[in-house]
Biopython code that builds the backbone (N, CA, C, O; Angstrom):
import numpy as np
from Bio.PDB.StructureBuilder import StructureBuilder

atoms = [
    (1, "UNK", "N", (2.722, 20.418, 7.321)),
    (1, "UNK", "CA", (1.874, 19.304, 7.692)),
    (1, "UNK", "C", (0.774, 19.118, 6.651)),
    (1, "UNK", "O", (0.466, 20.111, 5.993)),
    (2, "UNK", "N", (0.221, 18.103, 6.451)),
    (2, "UNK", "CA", (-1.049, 17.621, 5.194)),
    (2, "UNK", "C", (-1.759, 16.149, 6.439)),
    (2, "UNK", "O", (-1.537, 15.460, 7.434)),
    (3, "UNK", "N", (-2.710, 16.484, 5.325)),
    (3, "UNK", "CA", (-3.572, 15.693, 6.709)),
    (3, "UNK", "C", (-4.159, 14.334, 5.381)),
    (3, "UNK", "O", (-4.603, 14.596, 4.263)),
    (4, "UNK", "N", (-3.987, 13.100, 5.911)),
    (4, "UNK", "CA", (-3.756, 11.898, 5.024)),
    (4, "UNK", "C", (-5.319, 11.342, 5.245)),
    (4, "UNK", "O", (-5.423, 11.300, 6.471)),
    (5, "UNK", "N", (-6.288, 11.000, 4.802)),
    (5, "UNK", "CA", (-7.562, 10.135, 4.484)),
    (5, "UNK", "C", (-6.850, 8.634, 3.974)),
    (5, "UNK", "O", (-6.156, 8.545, 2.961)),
    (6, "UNK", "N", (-7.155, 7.554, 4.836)),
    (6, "UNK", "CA", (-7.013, 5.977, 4.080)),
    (6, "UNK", "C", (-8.334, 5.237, 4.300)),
    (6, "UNK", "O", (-8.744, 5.096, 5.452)),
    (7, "UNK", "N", (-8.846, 4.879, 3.525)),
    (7, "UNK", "CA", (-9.747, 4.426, 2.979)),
    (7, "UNK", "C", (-9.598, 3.218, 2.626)),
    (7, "UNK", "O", (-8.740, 3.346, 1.752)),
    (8, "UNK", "N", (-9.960, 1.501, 2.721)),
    (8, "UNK", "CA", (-10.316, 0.043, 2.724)),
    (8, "UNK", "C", (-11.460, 0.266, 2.495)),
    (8, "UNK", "O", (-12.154, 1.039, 3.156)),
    (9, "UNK", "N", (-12.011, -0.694, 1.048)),
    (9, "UNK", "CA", (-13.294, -1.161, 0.784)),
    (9, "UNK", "C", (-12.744, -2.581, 0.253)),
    (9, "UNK", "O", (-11.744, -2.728, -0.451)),
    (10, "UNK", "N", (-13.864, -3.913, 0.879)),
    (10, "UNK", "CA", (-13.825, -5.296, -0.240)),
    (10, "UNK", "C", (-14.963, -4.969, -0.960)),
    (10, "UNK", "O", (-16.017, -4.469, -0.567)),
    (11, "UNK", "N", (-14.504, -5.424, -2.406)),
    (11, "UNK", "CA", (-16.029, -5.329, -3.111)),
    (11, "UNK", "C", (-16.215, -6.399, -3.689)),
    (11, "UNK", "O", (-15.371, -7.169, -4.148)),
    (12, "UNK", "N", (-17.752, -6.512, -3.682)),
    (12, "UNK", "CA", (-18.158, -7.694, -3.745)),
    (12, "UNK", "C", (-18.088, -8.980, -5.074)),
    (12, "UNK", "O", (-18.803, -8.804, -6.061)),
    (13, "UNK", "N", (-17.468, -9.844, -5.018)),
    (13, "UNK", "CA", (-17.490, -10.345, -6.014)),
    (13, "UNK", "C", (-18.333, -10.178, -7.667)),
    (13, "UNK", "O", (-17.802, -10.174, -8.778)),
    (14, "UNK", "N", (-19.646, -10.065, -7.346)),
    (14, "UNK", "CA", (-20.623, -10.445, -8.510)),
    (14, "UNK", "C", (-19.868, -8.561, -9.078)),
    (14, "UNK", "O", (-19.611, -7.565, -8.402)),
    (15, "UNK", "N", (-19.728, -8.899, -10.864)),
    (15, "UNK", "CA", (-19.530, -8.531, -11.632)),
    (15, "UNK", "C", (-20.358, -6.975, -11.390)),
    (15, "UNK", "O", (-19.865, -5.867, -11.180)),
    (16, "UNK", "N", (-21.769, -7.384, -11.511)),
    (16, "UNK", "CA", (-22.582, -6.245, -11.563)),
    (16, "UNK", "C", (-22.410, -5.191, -10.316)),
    (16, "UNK", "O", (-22.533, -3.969, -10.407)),
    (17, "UNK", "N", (-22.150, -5.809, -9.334)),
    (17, "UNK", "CA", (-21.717, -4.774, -8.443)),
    (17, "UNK", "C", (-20.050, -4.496, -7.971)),
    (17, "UNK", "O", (-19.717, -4.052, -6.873)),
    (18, "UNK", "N", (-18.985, -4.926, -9.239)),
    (18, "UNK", "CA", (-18.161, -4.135, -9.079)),
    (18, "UNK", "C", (-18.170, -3.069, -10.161)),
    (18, "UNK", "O", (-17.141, -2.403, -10.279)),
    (19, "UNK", "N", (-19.153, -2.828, -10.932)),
    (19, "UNK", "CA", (-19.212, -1.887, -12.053)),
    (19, "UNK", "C", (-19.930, -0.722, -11.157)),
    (19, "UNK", "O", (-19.759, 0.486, -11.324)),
    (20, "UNK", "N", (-20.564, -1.183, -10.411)),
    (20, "UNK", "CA", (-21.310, -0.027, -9.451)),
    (20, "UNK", "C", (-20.179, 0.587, -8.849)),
    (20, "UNK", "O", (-20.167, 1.784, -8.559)),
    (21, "UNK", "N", (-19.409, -0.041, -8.687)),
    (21, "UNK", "CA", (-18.183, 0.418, -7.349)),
    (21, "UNK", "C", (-17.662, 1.085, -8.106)),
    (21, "UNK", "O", (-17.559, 2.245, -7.706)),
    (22, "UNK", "N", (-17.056, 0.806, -9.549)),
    (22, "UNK", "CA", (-16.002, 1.663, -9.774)),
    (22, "UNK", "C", (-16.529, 3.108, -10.629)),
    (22, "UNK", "O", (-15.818, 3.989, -11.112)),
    (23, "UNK", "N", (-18.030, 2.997, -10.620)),
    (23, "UNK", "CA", (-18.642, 4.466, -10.918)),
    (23, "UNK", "C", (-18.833, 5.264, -10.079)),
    (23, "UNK", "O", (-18.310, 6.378, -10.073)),
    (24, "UNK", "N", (-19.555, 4.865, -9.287)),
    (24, "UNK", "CA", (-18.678, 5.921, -7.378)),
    (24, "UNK", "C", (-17.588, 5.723, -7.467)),
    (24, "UNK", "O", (-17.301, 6.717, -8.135)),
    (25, "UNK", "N", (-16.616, 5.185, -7.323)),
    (25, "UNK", "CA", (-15.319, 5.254, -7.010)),
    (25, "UNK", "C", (-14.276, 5.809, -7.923)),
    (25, "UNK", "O", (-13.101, 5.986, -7.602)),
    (26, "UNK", "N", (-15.041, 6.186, -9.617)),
    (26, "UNK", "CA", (-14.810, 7.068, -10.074)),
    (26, "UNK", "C", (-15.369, 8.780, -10.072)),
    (26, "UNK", "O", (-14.762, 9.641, -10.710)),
    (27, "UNK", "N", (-16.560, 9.069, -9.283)),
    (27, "UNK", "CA", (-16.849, 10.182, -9.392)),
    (27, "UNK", "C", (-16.666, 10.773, -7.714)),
    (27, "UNK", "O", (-17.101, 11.831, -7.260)),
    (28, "UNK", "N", (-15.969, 9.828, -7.086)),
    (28, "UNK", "CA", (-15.242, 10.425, -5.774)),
    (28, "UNK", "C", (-13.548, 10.572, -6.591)),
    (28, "UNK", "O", (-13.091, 11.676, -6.296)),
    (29, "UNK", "N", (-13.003, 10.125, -7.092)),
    (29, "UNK", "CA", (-11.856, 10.412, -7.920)),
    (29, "UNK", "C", (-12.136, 11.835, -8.465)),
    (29, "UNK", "O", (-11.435, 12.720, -7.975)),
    (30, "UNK", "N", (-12.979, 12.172, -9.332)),
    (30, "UNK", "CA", (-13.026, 13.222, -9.858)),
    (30, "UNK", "C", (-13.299, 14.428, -8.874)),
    (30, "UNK", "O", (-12.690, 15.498, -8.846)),
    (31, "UNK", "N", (-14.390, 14.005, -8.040)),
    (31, "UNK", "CA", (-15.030, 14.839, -6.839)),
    (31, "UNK", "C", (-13.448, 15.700, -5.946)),
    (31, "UNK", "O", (-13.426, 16.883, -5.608)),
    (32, "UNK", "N", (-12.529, 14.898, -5.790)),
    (32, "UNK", "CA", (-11.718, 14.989, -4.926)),
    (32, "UNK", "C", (-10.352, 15.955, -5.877)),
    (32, "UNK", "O", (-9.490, 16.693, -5.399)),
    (33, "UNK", "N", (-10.555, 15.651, -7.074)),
    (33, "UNK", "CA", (-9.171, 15.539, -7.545)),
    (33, "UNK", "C", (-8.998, 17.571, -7.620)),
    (33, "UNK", "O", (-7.859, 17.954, -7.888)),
    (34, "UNK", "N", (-9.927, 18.535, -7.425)),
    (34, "UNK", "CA", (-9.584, 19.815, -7.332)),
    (34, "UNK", "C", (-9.137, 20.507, -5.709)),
    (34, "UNK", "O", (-8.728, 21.624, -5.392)),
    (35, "UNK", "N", (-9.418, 19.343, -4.960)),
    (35, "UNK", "CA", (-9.704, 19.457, -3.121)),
    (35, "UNK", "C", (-8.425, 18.906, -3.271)),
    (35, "UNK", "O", (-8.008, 19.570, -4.221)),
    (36, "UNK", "N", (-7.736, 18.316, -3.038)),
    (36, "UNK", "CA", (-6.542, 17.527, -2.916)),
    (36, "UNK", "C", (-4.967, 17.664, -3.235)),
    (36, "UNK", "O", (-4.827, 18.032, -4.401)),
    (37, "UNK", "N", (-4.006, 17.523, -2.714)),
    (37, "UNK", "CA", (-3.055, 17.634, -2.966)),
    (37, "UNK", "C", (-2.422, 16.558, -4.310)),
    (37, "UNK", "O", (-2.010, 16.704, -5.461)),
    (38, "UNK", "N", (-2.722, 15.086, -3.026)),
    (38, "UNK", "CA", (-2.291, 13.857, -3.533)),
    (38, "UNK", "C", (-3.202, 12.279, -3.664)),
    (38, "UNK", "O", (-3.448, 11.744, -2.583)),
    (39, "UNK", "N", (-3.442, 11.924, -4.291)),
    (39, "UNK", "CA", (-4.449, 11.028, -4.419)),
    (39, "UNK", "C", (-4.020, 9.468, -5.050)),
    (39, "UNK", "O", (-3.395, 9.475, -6.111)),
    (40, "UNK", "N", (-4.293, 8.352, -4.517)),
    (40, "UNK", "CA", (-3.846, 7.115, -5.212)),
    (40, "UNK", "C", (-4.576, 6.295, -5.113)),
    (40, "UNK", "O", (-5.402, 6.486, -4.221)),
    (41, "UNK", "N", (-4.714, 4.980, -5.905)),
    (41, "UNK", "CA", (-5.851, 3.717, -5.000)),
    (41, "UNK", "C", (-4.286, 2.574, -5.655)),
    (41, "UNK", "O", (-3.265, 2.817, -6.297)),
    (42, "UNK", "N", (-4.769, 1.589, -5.162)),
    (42, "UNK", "CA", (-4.386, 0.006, -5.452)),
    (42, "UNK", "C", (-5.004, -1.179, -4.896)),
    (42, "UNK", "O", (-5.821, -0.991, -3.994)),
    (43, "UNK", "N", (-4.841, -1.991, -5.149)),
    (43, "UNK", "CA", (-5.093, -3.455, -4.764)),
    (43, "UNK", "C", (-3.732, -3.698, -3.848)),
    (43, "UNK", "O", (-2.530, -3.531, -4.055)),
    (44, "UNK", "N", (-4.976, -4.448, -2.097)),
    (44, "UNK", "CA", (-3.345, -5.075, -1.560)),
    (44, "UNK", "C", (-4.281, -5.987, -0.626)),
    (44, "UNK", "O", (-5.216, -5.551, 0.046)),
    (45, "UNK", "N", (-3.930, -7.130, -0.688)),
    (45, "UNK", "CA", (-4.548, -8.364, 0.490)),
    (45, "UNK", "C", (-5.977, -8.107, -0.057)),
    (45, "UNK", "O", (-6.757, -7.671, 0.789)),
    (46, "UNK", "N", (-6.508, -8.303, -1.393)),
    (46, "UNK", "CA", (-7.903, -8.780, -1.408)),
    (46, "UNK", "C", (-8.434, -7.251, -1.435)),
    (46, "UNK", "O", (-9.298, -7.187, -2.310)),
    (47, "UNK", "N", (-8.244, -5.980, -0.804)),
    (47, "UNK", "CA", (-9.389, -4.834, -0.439)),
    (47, "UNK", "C", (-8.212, -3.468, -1.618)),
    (47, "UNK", "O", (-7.063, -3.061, -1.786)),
    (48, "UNK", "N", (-9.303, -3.358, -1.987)),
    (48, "UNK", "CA", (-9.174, -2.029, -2.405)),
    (48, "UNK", "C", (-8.465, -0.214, -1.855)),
    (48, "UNK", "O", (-9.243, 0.596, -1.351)),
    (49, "UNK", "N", (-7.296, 0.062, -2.022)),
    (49, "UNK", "CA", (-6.997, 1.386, -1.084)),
    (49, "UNK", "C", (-7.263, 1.930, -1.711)),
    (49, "UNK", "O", (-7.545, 1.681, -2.883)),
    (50, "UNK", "N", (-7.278, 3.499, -0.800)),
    (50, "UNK", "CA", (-7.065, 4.454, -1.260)),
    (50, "UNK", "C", (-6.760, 5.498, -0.205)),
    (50, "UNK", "O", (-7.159, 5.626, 0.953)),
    (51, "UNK", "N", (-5.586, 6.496, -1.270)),
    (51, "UNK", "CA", (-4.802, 7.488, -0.086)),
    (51, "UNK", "C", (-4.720, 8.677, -0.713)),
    (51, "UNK", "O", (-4.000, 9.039, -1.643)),
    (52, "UNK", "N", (-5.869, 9.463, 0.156)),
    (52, "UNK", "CA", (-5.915, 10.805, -0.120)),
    (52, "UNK", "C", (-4.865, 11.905, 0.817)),
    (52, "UNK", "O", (-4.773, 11.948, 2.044)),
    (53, "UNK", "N", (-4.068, 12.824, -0.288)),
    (53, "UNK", "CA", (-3.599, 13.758, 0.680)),
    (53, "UNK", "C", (-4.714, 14.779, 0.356)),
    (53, "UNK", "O", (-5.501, 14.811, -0.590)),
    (54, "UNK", "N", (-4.523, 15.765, 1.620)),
    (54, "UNK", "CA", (-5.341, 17.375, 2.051)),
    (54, "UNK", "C", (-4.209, 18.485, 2.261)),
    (54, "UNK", "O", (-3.290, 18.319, 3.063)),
    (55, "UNK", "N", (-4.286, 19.103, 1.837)),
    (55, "UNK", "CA", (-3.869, 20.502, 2.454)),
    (55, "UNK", "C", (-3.987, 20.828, 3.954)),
    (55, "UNK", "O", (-3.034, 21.149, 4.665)),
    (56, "UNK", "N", (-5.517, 20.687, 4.432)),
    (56, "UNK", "CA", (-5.935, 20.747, 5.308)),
    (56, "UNK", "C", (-6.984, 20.155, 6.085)),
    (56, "UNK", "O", (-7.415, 19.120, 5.578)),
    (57, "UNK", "N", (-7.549, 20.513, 7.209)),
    (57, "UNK", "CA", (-9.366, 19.736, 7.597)),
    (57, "UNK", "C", (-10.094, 20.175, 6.760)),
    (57, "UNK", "O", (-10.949, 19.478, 6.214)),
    (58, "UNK", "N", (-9.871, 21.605, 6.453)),
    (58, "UNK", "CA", (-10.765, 22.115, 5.876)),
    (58, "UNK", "C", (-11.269, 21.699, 4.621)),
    (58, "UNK", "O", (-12.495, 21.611, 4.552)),
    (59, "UNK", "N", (-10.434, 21.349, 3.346)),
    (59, "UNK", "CA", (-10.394, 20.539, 2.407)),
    (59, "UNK", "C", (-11.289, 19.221, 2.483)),
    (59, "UNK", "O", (-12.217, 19.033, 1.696)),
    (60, "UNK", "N", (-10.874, 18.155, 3.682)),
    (60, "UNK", "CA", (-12.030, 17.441, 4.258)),
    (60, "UNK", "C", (-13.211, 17.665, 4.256)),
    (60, "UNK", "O", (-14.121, 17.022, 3.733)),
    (61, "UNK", "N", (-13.243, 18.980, 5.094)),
    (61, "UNK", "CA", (-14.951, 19.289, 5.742)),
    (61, "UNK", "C", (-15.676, 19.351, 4.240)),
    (61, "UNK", "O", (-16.738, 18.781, 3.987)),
    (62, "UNK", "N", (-14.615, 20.451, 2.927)),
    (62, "UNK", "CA", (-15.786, 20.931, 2.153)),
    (62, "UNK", "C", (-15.925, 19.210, 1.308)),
    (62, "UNK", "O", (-17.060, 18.735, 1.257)),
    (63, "UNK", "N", (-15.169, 18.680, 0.914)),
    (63, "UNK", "CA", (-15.472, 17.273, 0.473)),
    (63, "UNK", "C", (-16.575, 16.434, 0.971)),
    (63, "UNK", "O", (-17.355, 15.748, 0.310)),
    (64, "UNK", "N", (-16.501, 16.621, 2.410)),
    (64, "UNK", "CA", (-17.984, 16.024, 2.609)),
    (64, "UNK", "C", (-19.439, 16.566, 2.617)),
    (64, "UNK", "O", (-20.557, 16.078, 2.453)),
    (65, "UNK", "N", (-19.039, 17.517, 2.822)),
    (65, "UNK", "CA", (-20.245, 18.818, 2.661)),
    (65, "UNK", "C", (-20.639, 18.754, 1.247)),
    (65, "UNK", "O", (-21.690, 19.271, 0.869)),
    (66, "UNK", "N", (-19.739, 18.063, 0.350)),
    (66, "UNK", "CA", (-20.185, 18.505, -1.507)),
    (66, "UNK", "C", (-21.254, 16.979, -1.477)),
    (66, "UNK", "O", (-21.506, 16.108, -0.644)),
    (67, "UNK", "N", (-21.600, 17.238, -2.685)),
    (67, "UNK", "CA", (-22.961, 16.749, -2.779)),
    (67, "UNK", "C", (-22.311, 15.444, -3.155)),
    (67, "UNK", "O", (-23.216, 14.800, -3.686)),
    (68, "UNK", "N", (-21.041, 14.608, -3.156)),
    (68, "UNK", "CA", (-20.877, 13.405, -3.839)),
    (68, "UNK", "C", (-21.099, 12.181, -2.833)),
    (68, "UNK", "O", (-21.579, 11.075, -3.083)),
    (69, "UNK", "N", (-20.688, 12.613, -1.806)),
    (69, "UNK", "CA", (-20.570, 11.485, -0.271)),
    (69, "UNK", "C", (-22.088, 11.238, -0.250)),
    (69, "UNK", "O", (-22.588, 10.129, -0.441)),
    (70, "UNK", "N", (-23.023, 12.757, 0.083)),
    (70, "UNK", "CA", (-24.313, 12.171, 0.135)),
    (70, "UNK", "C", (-25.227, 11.814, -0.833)),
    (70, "UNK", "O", (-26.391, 11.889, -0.439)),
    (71, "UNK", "N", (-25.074, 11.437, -2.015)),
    (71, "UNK", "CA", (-25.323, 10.695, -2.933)),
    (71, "UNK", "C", (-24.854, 8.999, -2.526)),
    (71, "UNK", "O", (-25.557, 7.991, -2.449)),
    (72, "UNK", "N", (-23.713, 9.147, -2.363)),
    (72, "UNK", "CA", (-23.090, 7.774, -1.829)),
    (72, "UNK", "C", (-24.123, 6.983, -0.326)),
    (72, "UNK", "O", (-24.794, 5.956, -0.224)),
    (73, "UNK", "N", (-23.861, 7.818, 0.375)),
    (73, "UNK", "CA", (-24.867, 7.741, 1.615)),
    (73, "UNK", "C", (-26.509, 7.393, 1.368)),
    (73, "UNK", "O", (-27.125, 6.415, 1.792)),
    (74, "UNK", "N", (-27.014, 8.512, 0.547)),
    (74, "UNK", "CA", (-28.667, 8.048, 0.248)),
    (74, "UNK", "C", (-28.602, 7.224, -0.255)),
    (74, "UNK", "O", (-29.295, 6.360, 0.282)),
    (75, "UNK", "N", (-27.863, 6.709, -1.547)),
    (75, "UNK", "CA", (-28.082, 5.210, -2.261)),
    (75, "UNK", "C", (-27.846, 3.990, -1.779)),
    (75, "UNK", "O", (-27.906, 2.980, -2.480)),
    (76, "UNK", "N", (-27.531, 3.996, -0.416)),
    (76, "UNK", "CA", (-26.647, 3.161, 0.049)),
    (76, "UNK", "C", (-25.617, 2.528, -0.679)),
    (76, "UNK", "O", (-25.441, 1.328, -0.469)),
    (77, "UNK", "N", (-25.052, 2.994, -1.327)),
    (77, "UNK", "CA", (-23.862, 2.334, -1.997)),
    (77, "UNK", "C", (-22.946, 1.315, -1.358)),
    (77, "UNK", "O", (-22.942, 0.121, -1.659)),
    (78, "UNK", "N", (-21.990, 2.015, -0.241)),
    (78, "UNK", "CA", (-20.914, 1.055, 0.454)),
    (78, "UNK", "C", (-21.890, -0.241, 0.620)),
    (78, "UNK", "O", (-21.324, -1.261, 0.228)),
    (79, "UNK", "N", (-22.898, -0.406, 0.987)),
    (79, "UNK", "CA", (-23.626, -1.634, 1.838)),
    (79, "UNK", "C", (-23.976, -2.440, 0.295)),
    (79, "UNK", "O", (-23.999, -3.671, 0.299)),
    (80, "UNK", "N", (-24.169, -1.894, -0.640)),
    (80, "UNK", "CA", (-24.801, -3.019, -1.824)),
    (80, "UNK", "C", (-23.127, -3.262, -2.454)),
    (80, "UNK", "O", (-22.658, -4.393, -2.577)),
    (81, "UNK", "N", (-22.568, -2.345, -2.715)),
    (81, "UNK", "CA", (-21.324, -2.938, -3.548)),
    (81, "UNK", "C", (-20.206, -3.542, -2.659)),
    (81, "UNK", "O", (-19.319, -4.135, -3.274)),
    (82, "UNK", "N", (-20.101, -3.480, -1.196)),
    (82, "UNK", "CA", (-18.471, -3.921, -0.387)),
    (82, "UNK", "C", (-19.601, -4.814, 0.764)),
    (82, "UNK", "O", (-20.821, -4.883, 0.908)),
    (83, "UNK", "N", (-18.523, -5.340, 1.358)),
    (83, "UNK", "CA", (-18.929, -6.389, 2.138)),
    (83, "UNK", "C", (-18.198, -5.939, 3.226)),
    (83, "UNK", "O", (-18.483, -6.552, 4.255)),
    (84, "UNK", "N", (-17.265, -4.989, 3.369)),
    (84, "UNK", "CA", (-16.876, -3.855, 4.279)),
    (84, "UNK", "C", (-15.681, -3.066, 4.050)),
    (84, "UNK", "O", (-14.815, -3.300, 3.208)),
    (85, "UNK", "N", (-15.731, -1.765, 5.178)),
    (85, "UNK", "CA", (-14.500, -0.643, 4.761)),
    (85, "UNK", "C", (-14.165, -0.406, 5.722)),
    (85, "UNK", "O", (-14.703, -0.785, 6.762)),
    (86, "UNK", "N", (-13.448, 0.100, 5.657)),
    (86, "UNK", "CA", (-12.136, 0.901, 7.001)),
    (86, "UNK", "C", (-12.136, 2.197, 6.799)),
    (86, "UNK", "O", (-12.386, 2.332, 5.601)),
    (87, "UNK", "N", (-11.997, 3.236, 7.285)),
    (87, "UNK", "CA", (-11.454, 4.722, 7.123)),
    (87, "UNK", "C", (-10.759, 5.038, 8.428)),
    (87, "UNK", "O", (-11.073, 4.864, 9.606)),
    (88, "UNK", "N", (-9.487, 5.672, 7.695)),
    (88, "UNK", "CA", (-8.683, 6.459, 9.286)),
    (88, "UNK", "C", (-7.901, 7.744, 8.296)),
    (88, "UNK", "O", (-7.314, 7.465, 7.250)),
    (89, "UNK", "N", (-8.017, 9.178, 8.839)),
    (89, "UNK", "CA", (-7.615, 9.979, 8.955)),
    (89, "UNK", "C", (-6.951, 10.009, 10.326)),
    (89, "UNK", "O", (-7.117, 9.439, 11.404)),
    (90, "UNK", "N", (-5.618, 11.484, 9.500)),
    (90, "UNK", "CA", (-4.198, 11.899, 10.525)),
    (90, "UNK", "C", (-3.622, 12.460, 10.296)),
    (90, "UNK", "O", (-3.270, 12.238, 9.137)),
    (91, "UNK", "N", (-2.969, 13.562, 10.873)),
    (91, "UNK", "CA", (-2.402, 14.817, 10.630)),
    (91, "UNK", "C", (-0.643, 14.149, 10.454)),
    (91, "UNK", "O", (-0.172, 13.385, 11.297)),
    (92, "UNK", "N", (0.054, 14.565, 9.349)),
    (92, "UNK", "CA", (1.466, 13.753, 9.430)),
    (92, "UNK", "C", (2.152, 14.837, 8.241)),
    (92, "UNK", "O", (1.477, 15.637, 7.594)),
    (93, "UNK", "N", (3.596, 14.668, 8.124)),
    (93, "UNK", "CA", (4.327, 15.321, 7.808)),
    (93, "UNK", "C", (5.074, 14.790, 6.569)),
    (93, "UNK", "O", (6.041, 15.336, 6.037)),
    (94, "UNK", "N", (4.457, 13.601, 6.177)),
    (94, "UNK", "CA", (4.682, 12.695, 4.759)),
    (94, "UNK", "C", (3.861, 11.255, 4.797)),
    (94, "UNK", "O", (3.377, 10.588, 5.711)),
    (95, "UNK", "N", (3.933, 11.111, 3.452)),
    (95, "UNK", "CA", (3.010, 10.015, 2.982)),
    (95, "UNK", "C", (3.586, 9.252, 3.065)),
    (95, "UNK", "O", (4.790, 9.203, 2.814)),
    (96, "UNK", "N", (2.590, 8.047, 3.614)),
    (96, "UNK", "CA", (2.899, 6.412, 3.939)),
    (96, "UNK", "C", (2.877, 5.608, 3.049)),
    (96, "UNK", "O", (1.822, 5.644, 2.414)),
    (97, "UNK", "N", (3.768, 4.707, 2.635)),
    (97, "UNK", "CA", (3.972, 3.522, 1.818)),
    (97, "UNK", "C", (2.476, 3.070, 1.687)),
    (97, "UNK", "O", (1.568, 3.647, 2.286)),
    (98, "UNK", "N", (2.266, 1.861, 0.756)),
    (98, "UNK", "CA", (0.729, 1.249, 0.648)),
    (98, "UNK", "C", (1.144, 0.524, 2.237)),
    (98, "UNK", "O", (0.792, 1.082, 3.276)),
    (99, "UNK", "N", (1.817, -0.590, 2.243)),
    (99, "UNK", "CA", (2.231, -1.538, 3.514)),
    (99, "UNK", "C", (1.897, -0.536, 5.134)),
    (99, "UNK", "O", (1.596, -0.951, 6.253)),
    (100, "UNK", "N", (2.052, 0.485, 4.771)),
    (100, "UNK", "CA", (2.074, 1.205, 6.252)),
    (100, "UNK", "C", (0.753, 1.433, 6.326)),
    (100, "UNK", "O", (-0.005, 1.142, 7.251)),
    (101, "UNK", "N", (0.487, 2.025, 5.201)),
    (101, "UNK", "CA", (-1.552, 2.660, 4.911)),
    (101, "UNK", "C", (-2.314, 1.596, 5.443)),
    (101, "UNK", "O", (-3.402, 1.573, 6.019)),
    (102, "UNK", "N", (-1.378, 0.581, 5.075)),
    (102, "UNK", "CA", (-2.843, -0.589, 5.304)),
    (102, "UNK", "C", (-2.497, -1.349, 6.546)),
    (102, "UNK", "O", (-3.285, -2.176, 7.005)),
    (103, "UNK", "N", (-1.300, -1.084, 7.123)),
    (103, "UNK", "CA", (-0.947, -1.292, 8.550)),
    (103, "UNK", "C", (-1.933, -0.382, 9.534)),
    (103, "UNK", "O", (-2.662, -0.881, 10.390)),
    (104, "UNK", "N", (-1.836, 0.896, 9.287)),
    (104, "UNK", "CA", (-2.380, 1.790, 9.937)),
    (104, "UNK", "C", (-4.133, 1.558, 10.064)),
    (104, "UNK", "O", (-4.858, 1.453, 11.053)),
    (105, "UNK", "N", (-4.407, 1.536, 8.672)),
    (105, "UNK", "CA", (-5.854, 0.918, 8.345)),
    (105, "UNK", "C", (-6.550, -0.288, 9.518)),
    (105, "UNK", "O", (-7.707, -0.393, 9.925)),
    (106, "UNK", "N", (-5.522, -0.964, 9.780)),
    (106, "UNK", "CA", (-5.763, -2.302, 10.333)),
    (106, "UNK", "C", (-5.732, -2.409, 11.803)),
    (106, "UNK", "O", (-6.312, -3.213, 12.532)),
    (107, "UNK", "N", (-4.765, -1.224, 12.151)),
    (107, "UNK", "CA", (-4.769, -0.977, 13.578)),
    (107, "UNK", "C", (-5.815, -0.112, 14.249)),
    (107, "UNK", "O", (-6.387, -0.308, 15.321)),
    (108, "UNK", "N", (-5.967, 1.085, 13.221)),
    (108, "UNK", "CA", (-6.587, 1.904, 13.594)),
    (108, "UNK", "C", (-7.676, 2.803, 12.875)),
    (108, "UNK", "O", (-8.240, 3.873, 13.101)),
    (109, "UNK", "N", (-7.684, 1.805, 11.872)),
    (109, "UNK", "CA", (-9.562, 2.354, 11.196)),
    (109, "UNK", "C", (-10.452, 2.074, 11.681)),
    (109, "UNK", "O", (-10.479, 0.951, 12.184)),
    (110, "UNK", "N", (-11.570, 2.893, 11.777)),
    (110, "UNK", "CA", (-12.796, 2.788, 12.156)),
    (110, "UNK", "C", (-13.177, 1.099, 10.621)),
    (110, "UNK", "O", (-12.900, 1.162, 9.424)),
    (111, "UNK", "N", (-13.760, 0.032, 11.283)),
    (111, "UNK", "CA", (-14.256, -0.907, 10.444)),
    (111, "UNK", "C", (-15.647, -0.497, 10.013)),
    (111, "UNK", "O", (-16.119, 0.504, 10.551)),
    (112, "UNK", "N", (-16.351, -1.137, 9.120)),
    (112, "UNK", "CA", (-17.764, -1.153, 8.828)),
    (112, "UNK", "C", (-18.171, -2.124, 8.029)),
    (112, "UNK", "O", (-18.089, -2.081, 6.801)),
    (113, "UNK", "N", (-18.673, -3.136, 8.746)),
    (113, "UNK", "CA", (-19.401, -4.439, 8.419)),
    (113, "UNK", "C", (-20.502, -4.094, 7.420)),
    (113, "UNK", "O", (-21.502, -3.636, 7.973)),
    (114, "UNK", "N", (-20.578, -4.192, 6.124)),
    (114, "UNK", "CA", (-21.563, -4.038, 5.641)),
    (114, "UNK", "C", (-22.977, -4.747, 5.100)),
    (114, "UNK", "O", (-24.153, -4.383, 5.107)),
    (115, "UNK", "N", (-22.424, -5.695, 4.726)),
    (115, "UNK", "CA", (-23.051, -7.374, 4.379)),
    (115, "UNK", "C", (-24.018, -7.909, 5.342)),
    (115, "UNK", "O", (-24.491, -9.034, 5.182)),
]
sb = StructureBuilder()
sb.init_structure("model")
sb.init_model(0)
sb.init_chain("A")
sb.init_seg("    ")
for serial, (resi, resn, name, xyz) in enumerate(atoms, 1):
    if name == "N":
        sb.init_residue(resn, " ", resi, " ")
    sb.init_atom(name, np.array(xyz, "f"), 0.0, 1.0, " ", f" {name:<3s}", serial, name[0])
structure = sb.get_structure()
């Protein structure tokens, strides 16, 4: 079993704050990439994915516990660069297509209005 993180962000049009996005969204790439099994992003319907595999929760817990999320958190980041995100974690036995990720995303992510 591996435990799957999917992740939806829109980001916001103006230029200057998609350069913000993709410098967090590169140093959660890096942040993640020794914690992780399997890791991907793409473009699908306008929002940004991304699909992290885990080993375990535990892998999770220490990822958020590391100092990169709350950097993300104090700066308010998500709220100045996206106009909103989704997150859903789940314990599963193989990885989901993008179409399913973002099925799943849609049914059953937590949303967050940011704008």
């Amino acid at each position: 079993m591996m435990y799957i993180t999917l992740t939806s962000v829109t980001v916001k049009m103006n230029p200057v704050k998609r350069a913000k996005f993709w410098y967090w969204a590169f140093s959660f790439m890096i942040a993640t990439e020794s914690m992780t099994r399997y890791g991907q992003t793409t473009t699908l319907n306008g929002e940004r994915l991304a699909l992290t595999v885990w080993n375990d929760q535990h892998g999770i817990v220490d990822f958020m516990e590391s100092g990169t999320p709350q950097k993300v958190m104090k700066n308010k980041v998500l709220n100045d660069v996206c106009t909103s995100s989704r997150f859903y974690s789940y314990e599963t036995d193989r990885i989901p297509s993008w179409q399913e990720a973002s099925k799943l995303l849609e049914t059953k992510g937590q949303s967050y209005n940011l704008s």
